[in-house]
N, C-alpha and C positions, 0 to 999 in steps of 0.2 A: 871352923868347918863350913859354916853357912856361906861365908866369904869365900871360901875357895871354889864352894861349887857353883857358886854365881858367876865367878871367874872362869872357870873353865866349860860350862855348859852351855849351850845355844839357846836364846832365850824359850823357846816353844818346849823347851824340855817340861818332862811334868815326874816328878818324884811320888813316893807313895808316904806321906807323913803324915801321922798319927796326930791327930789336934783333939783330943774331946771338945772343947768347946764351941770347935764349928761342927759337930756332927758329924763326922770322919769325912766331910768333905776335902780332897784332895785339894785343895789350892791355898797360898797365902801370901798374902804381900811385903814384899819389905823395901826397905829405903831405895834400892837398886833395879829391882825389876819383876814384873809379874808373875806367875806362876800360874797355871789352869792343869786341868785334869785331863785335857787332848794330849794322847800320844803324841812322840816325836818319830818318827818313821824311822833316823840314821841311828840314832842312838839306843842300847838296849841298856837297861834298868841298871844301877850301881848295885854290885855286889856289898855285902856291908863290912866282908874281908878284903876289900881290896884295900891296897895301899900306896901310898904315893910313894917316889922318890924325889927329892927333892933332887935331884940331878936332874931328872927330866925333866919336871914338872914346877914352875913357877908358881910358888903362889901370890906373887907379888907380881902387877903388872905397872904398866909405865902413866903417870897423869893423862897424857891425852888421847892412850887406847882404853881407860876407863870411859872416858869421857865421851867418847866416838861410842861408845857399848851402850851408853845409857840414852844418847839421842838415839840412837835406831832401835832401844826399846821401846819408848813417848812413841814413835813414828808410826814402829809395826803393829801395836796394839792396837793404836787408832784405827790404821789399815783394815784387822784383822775387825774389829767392831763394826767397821764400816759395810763391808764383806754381808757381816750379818744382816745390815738394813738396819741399825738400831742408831738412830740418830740424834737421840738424847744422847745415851751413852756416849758418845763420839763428840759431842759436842761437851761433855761434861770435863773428859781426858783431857780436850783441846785446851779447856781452861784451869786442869789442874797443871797440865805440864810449865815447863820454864818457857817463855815466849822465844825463849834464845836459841832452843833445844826443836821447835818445829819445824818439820821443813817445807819447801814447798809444794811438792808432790800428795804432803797428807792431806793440805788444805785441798788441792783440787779433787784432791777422793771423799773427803765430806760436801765441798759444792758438788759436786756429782752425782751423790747422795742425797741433796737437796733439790735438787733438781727432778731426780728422777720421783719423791715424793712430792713436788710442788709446794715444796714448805719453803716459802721464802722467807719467815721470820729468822729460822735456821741459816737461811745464807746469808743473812744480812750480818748475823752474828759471828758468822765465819771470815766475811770481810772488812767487818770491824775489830776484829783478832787477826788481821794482815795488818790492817792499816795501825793498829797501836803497839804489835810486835817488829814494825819495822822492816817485816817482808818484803823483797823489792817483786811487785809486780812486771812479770818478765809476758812475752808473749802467749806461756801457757797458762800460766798462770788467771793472767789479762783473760784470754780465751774463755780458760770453763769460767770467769766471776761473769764474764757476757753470756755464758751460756746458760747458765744458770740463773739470771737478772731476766731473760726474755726469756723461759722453759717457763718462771713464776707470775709471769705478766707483769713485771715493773721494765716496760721497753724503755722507758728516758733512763733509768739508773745505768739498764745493759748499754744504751747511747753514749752515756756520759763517758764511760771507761772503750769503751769501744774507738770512740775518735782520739783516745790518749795513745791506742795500741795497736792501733791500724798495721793490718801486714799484709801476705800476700796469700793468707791460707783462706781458699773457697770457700771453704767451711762457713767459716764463721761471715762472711759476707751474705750469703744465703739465708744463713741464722738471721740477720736483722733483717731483708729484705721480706723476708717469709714472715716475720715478725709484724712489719709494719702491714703489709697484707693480710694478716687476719685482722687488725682492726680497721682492716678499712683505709688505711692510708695508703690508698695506689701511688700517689705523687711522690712522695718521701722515699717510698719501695724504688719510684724509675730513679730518683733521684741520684739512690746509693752506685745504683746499676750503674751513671753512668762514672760515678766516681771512681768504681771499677775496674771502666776500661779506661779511664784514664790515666790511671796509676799502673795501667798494665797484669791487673789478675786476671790469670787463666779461668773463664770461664766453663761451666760443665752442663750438664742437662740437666742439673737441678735447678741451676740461675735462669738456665732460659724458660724453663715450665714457670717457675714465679710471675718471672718477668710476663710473658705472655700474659697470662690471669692478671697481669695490671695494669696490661694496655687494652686487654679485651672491657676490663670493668671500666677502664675512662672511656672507652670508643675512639680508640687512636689507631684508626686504622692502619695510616702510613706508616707507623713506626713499628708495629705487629707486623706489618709485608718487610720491611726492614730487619727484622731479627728473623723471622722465616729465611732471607738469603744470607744473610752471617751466620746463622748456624749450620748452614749448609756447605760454606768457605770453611767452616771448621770440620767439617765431617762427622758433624754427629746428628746429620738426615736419618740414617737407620735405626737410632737407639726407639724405641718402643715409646718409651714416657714422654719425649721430644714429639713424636707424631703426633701422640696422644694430647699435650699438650697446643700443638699447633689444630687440630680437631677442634678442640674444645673453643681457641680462640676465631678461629672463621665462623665456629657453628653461634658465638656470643655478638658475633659482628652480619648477621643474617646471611654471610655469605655461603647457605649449605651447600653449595656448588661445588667450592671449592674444596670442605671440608669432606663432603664425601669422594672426590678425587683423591687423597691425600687417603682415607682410608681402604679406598678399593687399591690404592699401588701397596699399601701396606701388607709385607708376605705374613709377618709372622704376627696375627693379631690375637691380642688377650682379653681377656673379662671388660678389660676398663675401655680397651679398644669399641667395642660393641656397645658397654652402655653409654659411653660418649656420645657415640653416633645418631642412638635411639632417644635417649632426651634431649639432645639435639634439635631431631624433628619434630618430639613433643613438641618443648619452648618455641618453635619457630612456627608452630600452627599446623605441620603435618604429621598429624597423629598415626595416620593412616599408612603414611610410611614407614613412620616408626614401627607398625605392627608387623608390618610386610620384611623389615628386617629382622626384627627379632624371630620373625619365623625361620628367616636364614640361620641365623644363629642356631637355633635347635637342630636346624638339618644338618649343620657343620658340626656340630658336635662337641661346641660350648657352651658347659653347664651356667644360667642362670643365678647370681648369687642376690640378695637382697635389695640391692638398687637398680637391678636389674627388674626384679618383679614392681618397685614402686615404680618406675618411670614406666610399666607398661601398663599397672593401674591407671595411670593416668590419664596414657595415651587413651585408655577405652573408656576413661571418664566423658576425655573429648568427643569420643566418637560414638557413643552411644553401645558400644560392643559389652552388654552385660553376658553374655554366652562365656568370652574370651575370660573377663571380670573373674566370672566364676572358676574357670579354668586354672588361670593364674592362683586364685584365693586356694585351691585346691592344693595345691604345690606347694605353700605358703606353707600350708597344714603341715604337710609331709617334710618339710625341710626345719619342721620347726620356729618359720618367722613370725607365724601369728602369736607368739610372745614379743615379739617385737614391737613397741608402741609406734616407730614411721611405718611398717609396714602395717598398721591396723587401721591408722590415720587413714593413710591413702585408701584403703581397703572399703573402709565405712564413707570417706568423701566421692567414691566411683560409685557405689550404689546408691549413694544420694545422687548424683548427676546424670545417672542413667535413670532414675524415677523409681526404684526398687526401696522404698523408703523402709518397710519393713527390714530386709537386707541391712539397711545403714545400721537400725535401731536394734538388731542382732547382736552385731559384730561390737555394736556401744554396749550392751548388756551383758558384755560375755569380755569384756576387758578388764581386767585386773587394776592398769595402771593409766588414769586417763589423764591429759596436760588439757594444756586450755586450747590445745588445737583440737582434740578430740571434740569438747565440751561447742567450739565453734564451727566446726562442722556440721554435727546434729543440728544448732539452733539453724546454721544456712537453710539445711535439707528441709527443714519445716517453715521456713523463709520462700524457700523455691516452688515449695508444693502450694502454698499459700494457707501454710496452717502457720499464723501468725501467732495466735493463742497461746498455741503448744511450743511456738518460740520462743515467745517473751517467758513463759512458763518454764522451761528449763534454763534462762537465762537464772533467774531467781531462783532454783536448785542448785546450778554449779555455785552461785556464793554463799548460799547456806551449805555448799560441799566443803569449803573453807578455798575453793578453785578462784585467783583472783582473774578477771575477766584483762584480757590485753587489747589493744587497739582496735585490731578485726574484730573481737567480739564485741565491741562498744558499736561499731561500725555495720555490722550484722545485723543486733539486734534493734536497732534504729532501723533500718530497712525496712526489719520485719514489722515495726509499730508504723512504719510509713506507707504500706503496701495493703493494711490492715484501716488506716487511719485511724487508730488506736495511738487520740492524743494524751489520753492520761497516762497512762504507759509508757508510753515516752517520754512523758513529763518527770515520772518516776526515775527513768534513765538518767536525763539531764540534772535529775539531782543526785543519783550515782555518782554522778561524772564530776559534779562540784564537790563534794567530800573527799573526793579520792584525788583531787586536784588535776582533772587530764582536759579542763577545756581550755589550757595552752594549745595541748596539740590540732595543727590545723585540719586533717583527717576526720578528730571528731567533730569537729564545728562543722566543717562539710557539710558530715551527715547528720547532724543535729535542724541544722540549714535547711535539708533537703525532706527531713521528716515532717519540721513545722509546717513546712511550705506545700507537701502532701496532704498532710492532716488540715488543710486551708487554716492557719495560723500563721499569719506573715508577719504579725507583730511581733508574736516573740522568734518568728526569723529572723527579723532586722534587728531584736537586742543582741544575740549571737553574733549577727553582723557586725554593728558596732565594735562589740567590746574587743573584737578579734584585733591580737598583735599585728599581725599579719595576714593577708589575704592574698592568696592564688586567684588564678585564671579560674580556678571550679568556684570560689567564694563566688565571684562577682555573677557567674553566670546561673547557679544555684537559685541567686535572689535573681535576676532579671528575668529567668526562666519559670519561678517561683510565681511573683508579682504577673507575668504573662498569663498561665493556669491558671490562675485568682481572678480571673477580671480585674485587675488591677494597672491596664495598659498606662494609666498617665508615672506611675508610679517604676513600671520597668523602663519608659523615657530617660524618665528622670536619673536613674538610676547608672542606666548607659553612658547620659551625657559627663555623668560625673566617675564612669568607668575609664571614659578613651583620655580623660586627663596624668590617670595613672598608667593606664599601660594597653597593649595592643589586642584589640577583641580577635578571638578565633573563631574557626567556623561555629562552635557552639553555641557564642554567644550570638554570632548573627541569624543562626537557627531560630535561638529565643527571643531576640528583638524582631524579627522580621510579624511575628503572631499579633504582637503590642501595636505595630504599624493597622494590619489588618485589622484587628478589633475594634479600634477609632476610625477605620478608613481612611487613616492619614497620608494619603499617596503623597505629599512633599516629603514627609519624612522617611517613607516606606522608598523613595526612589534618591533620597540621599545616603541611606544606609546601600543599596542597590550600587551606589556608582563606587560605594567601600568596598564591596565584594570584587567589583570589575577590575579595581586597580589592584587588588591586593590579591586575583587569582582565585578566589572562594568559589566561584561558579565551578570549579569542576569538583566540588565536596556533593553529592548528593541531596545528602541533607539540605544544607543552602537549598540547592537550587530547588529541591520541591518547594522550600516554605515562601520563596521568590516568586514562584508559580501560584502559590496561595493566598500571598501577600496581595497579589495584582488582580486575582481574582476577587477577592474580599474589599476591593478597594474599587472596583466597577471598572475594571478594565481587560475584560476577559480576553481582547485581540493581544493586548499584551501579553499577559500568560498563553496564550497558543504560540506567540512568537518564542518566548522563551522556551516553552513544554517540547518545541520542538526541534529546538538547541541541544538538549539535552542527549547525548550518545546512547545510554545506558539507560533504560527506563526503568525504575524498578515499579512493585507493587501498587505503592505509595503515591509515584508521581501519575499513574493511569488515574488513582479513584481520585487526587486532587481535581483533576482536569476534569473528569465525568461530573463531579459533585458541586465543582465551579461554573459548567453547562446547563446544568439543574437550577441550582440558584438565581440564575438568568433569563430562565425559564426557553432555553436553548437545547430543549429536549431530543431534536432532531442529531443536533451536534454530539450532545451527551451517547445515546444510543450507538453512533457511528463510530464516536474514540470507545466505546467499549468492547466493540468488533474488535478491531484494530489491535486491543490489547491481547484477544483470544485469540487472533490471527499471531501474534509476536510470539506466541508461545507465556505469555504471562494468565497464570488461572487468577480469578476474581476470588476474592475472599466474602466473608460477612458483608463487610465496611464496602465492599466494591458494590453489591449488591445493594443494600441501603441508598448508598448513592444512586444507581442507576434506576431506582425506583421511586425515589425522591423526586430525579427529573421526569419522569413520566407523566408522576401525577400533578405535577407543576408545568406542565405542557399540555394535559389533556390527552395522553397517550395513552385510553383504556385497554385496547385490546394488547398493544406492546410490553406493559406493565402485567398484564396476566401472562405474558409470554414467559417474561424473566422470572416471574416470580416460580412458575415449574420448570424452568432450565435449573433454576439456582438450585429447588431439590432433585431433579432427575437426573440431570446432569453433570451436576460440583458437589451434589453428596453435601450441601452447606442446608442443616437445617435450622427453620425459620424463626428469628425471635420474637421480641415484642416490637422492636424498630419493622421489621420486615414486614408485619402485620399493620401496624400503625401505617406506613407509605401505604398499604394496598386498599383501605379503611378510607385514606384518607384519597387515593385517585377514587376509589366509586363514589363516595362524596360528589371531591370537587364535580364529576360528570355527572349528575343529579342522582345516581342510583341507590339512593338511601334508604331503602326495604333491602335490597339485595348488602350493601353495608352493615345493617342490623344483622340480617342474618348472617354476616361470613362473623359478626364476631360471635354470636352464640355458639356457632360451628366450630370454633377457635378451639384447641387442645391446651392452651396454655388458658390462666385467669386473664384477661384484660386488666391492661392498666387506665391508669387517667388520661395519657397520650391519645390512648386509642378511642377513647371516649370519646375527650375530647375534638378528634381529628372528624366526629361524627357530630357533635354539635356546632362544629364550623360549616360543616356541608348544609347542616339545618337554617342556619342563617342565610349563606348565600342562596340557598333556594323558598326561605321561607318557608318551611313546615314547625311551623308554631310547636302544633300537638308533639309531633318526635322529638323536637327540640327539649320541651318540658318531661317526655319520660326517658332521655338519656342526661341530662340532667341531674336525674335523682344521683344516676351511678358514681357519675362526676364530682358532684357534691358530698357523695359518701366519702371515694377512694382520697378526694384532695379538698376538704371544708375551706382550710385557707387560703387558697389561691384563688387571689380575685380574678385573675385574667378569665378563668371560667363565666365566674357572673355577669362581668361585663360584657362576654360574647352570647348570654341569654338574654342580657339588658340591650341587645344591638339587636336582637332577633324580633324583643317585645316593640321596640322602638320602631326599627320597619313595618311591622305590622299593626304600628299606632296603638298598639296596646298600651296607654300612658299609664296606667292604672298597676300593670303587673310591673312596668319598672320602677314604679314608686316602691311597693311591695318589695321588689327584690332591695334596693338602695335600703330601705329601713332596716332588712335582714343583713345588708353587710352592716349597718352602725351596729346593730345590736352584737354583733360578731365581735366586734371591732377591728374589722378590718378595715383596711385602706389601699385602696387603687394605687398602682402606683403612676405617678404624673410622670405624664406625656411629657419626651424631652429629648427634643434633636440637635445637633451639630454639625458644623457645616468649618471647613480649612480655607483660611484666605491668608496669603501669602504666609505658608508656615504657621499660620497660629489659629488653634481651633476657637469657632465662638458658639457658645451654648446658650439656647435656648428652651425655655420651659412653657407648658402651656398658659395660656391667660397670663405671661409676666410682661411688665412693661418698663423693667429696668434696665434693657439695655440703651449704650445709648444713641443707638441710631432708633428709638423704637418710635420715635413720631414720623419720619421717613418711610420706615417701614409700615405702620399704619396707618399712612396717606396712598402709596402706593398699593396694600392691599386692597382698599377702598376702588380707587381708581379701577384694578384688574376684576373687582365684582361687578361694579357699574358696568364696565366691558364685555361681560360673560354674559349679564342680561341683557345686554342690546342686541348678543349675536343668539339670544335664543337660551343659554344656559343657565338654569337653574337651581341655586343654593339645597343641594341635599340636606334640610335640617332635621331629616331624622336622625344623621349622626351627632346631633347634638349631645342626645340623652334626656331632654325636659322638656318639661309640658310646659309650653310658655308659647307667644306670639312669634311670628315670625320673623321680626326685625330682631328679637332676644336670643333666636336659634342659630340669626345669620349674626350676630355679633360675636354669641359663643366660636361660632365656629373658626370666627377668623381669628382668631385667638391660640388655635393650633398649631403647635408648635412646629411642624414643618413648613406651613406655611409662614412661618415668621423667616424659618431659614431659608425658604427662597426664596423670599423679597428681598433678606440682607443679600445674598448669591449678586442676583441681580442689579442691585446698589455697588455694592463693590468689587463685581469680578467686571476686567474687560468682555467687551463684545464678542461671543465666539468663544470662548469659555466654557464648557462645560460645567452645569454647577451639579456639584456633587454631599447629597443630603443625608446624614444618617439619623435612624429613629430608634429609641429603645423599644417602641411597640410597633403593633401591625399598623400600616397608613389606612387611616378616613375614609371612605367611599368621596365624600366633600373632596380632602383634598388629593385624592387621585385624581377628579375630574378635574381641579384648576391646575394643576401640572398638567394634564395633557390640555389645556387651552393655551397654558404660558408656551409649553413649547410650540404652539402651532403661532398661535400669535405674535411672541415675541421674535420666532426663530431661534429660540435657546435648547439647548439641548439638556435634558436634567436626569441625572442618576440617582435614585431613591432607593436606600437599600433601610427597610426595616426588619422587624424583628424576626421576618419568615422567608423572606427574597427580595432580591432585586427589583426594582420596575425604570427602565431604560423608556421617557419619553421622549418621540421626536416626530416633529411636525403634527402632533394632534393623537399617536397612536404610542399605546404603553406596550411595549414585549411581555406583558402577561398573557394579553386575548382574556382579561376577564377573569383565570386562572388564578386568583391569592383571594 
């Protein structure tokens, strides 16, 4: 009876039979074919009086229509399993059936199955049951095992079978192209493309959207304008996703021009249409556009959906628009996205970048689910406020969150310890970064690089340097830039010369070598780097050209920098205060004042930095009543209120003009504390005019705010010393041993043909030094014959006066300008730099040399320039 109704029922039939031991569950299996408890629709229930005839009804059927019954039962179960989602199951049938008995339609409905779960273990299993059942993989077969190989992320496996089964269905052409495109492999994606059209498959608008996205990501422009007119030869200009596509790729190739052409002919546009367009102008720097469209959009009457509201966060990240910010986050509400973790991202990084810091720290405390974007964001927003602390400080929260910190946040939170100069914290970072193995990556080295070199630690920047696999263009300039910042000029040379052997500086790097020039005063090397910029086009970088202009001013040649300053098309902020602050220095006060006009005249307003500067020259000109001018412009005027620099220039012009009562009083008057500067800038005035007594009660202050700094003592030991006081400079010299402090030596350098040569005070080891101290000799003889007499109160000692005039020639700039004149040609400018302020002594025998000799000599010490020629220094007395 079992047998006949197996025979004559369609397998989905379902009987009602009585089993006690399965629990009157309706189903049971036998040797032939399954049985379940689902209705069969055609058929109604066996009567249990029915009766057969064997005239009608066979019960005996033929071997190979049994056999056809049993394979399309294996086939349809599977099917029916499949159906369900239940992929073990399905997988479990596939290996009890006869490998002989499957066919090939079942297997692509389990890879299909596999697929659509991403269970590749699953499909792997399913074509390793083709390949040992002997299935011949036919083109659909081929098909879903590739579709299903690149659905699971194993793109070589779906490769491998893919070039065995090559055909002409689109489909699956797309499928690999689109495949190679999400990891990244633009080249291999054009590749396929054009294999193609070589072979002749019809392409669709899904091939060309790919494609685009893979010439946009290489920056292939000509070949993007290229598929733009082929798809147009093909007629599919008006399909939606095609435009959209071509959008996307002009707006990734900065051409917005074009791509908003392309969207204004667009009749019928959609969601994707408009957010294309608007992060578009994002990415491209116009924010402002962006928002100016999206308002179109509201007014036409297309709803907003998710990427829509992040790419307008954004836009009002750029643009400072917290109003709009809030607007949008409002919507966000309402629509439900602020569960959404990109939209909360974006949401909390626009209120950090519009300065709504509270706002960011909101939206962080009210998220549910935060990734390490969130986690980096917050630490940026306390990075950019300058609350460093509170950076580093949730840095070491998100890994006590179990949150593993990624690139940017390594990258971040160095910033933040760079910005803070918080080296120990940094230090802590860098051994994050060793355990966790990330100082491969050259990003964190970078900024590992950039923090040391902040926190003035340039040693352990150069072992980072070292150790690094690899170094970019940012490594090299990092440290040259680094070692620049440091006073560390011979060191960022050094650095350079063994840069251009590897590879080609950019304007960056000439930015930070051009400072290293300036700070030694090396004009050979500062005007070799200069003829790099010329040939290589760098002059029209901004940058370059101000530090060019800084360069030449720092190096005693200010005609030069005018000529360049005013080459310059474009002046920004920058290049006006170089040039006013270069004027100054030179004590070219008149000049200074005049380009500051000029600058308010151009429409450029002065800043802090500009005001400093132009008050700097004043008081280094003798400009009293001009310097009181600026100094109430600056607050009545620019609204720029005064700091401790601002005070100090104005301290220090009633100074230099002897007004040293009315100087005490403006700083008692002072709303802020006074620093040392400013003290200071008052016992300098004390010396040049000799007020002993004032000298000794600003002093006190002096010596409070700054004990260690000898440079103070010595400018009371110059003051006791003019005024023969031997007694009190004894006194003070005992008070620095007992301190133990130490003066720092006097120590000049002077560039002959490209190579700097250094001199120290009282040293006698260089080796032209018996030359040079015959000649000095000689130029003293000389200065007493015509009348001039050895200042030896700048000696410093109570001794005889052959002791004072010996000390004194012993000075180190006098050493370097007897070398100057030993070995520079005739007509030569010689050009002298000092670590400290110059001698009274030797400012007198540089204006005798240059009158006598006919030499022209540039003296740039530790406070300005002094330009002598024919007998007369461009101070007037002023340093």
């Amino acid at each position: 009876m079992m047998i006949l109704m197996a025979t004559i029922l369609p397998p989905k039939l379902s009987l009602p039979l009585n089993n006690k031991k399965s629990g009157g569950k309706h189903s049971f299996q036998s040797k032939y074919v399954f049985f379940s408890n689902k209705p069969y629709p055609k058929f109604a229930p066996l009567s249990p009086n029915l009766h057969f005839s064997y005239d009608t009804v066979s019960v005996f059927t033929s071997p190979a229509q049994s056999k056809e019954n049993k394979i399309t039962d294996w086939n349809t179960k599977i099917n029916e399993v499949c159906e369900m989602g239940n992929i073990d199951k399905a997988i479990e049938l596939l290996y009890m059936s006869p490998k002989t008995e499957i066919e090939s339609r079942t297997c692509c409905s389990i890879l299909q199955l596999s697929a659509e779960l991403k269970s590749l273990q699953d499909g792997k299993k399913v074509h390793s049951f083709i390949c040992s059942s002997g299935i011949s993989i036919d083109s659909v077969l081929g098909s879903k095992l590739v579709f299903m190989y690149v659905t699971c992320g194993d793109l070589r496996e779906g490769r491998l079978i893919f070039d065995k089964i090559k055909n002409e269905k689109v489909f699956l052409w797309n499928l690999m192209m689109n495949g190679y495109t999400k990891i990244g492999d633009f080249k291999e994606s054009v590749s396929l493309f054009r294999q193609m059209l070589d072979l002749g498959v019809e392409v669709n608008s899904h091939t060309v959207s790919c494609i685009l996205k893979c010439f946009a990501a290489l920056g292939s422009v000509k070949e993007g304008k290229w598929v733009h007119g082929f798809l147009l030869k093909l007629g599919l200009g008006s399909y939606n996703a095609v435009v959209n596509s071509l959008i996307a790729f002009y707006l990734k190739i900065r051409r917005v021009d074009v791509a908003r052409k392309l969207f204004d002919e667009l009749s019928d546009r959609d969601v994707i249409s408009w957010n294309s367009m608007i992060s578009g102008y994002v990415a491209n720097g116009f924010s402002e556009k962006g928002v100016e469209l999206f308002k179109k959009m509201l007014y036409s009457g297309v709803d907003m959906d998710l990427a829509t509201m992040v790419s307008i966060l954004q836009a009002c990240a750029n643009c400072g628009d917290v109003s709009l910010g809030r607007a949008v986050h409002g919507s966000g509400v309402k629509a439900c996205a602020h569960w959404k973790t990109t939209f909360c991202n974006t949401l909390l990084d626009m209120y950090a970048k519009c300065g709504v810091l509270d706002g960011a720290i909101r939206v962080f405390d009210l998220m549910s689910v935060r990734t390490v974007v969130t986690w980096t964001s917050l630490i940026a927003a306390y990075a950019r406020e300058g609350l460093s602390d509170e950076a580093i400080r949730l840095f070491h929260e998100m890994d006590r969150e179990g949150v593993s910190p990624d690139i940017f946040t390594i990258t971040t939170v160095l910033h933040a310890c760079a910005c803070n100069g918080s080296l120990e914290n940094g230090k802590d970072v860098h051994n994050y970064i060793r355990e966790n193995d990330m100082q491969s990556n050259i990003f964190v080295c970078n900024a590992l690089m950039d923090m040391y070199a902040k926190c003035g630690s340039m040693e352990d920047a150069n072992s980072v340097f070292l150790e690094m696999p690899v170094k970019d263009i940012i490594s090299w300039n990092t440290m040259i830039g680094g070692y620049s910042k440091n006073s560390l000029p011979n060191e960022a040379l050094s650095l350079f010369g063994d840069m251009v052997l590897e590879m080609k500086p950019d304007g960056t790097t000439l930015a930070c070598i051009l400072p290293a020039c300036a700070s030694l005063a090396s004009l050979d090397r500062g005007k070799e780097v200069h003829g790099h910029i010329l040939r290589n086009g760098f002059f029209s970088d901004q940058q370059v050209a101000n530090a060019l202009v800084d360069m030449y001013v720092k190096c005693g040649v200010p005609v030069l920098a005018r000529l360049l300053f005013d080459m310059i098309p474009t002046k920004d902020l920058i290049t006006w205060t170089v040039m006013i602050a270069g004027y100054g220095m030179h004590g070219f006060g008149n000049n200074a004042i005049t380009t500051f006009n000029e600058m308010r005249q151009a429409g450029v307003e002065p800043d802090e930095v500009s005001f400093i500067s132009i008050l700097y020259a004043c008081s280094h000109s003798g400009l009293l009543d001009e310097g009181w001018r600026f100094f109430n412009v600056m607050q009545d005027e620019c609204n720029v209120k005064p700091k401790l620099e601002h005070y100090a220039c104005i301290v220090d012009l009633l100074a230099r003009s002897g007004k040293l009562a009315m100087a005490y009083k403006f700083i008692k008057s002072m709303p802020i504390e006074p620093d040392a500067t400013i003290w200071g800038a008052l016992l300098s005035g004390c010396r040049i005019h000799h007020d002993v007594k004032l000298a000794e009660k600003v002093a006190e202050h002096v010596f409070e705010l700054e004990p260690e700094n000898t440079g103070y003592y010595v400018l009371l030991a110059n003051t006791y010393a003019e005024a023969e006081k031997w007694e009190e400079v004894k006194k003070l010299r005992q008070k620095i041993g007992r301190r133990g402090l130490k003066k720092n030596p006097g120590c000049s350098w002077i560039e002959v043909k490209s190579k700097v040569h250094i001199f120290l005070a009282g040293n006698s080891s260089h080796p032209q030094a018996k030359k040079i101290e015959v000649l000095l000799k000689r130029l003293r003889s000389k200065m007493k014959e015509e009348g001039y007499f050895p200042k030896t109160r700048y000696a410093l000692i109570n001794a005889d006066s052959l002791q004072k005039e010996t000390a004194l020639c012993g000075h180190s700039e006098k050493l370097a300008m007897a070398f100057g004149i030993l070995n520079l040609p005739p007509g030569r400018t010689i050009r002298v730099s000092k670590n400290l302020r110059v001698c009274g002594d030797c400012h007198e025998m540089a204006k005798f040399i240059s009158k006598t000799l006919g030499r022209e000599i540039v003296l740039r010490d530790s406070n300005r320039f002094h330009h002598f020629k024919d007998g007369v220094c461009c101070c007037r007395g002023f340093w």
